[in-house]
N, C-alpha and C positions, 0 to 999 in steps of 0.2 A: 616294896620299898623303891622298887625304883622302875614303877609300873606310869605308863605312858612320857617319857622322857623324849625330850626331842632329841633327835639324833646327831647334832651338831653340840649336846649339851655331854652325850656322852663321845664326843669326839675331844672334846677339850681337855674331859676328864682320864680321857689314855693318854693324851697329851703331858698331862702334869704325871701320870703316873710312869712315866717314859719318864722324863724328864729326870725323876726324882728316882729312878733305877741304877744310875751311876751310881759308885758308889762315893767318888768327891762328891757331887750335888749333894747328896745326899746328907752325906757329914757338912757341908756350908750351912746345909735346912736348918740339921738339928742344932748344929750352935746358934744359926741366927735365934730360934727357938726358945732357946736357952735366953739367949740377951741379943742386942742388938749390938754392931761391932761396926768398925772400918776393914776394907780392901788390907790394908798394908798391914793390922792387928790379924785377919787370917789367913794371910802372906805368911806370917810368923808363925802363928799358932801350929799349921800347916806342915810346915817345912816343903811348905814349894815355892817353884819363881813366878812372879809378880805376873806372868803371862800365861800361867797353866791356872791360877785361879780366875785370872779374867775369863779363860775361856770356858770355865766353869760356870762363871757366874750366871753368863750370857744367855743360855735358855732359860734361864729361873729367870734373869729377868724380863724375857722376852714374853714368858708365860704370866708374870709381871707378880711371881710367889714372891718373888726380891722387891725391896725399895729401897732405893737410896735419897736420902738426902744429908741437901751440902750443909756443912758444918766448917764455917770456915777454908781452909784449904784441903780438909778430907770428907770423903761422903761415908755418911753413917747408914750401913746396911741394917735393914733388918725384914721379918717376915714381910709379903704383902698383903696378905688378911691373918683374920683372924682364926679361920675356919683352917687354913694350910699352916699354920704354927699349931693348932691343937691337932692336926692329923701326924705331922711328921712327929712328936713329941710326943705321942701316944706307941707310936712305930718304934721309936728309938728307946722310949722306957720301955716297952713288952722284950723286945728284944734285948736290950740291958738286963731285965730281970728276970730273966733265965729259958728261955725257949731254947731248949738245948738241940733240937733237932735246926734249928736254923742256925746256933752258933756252929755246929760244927757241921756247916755248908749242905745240908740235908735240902732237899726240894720236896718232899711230898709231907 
């Protein structure tokens, strides 16, 4: 599967996988996932201040998993592909549907 890869391609992809280890990033992926939303909706959503999810936001979009576009005066976040919305939402319903040894903080 993942036999002769260039090595900058599995660089990228530690990258996103870092990225997406927080576990805010993490929870922004899957709701974007879910649907697409604004800043200030998971502000709310969240219950944090307006500068702990920017700084959230900032390596997903840096890694460019996030997009925004403006929508009048708010920009509508959502996935940046298609392939990292079916990866995170695959993660979050396994996990949602019962892997008991990760819900209750288990590592092996």
């Amino acid at each position: 599967m993942m036999k002769n890869r260039d090595p900058k391609d599995i660089q990228r992809a530690a990258k996103v996988f870092k990225a997406l280890s927080h576990p805010g990033r993490l929870e922004i992926a899957c709701r974007l996932a879910e649907e697409s939303t604004t800043q200030t909706a998971l502000v709310q959503s969240m219950g944090l201040p307006q500068s702990s999810v920017a700084r959230l936001l900032a390596p997903l979009r840096d890694l460019e998993l996030v997009k925004g576009e403006r929508q009048g005066q708010e920009v509508r976040l959502s996935v940046g592909d298609e392939i990292i919305g079916f990866l995170v939402e695959s993660v979050c319903n396994w996990i949602h549907g019962g892997n008991k040894e990760l819900k209750e903080g288990g590592t092996n």
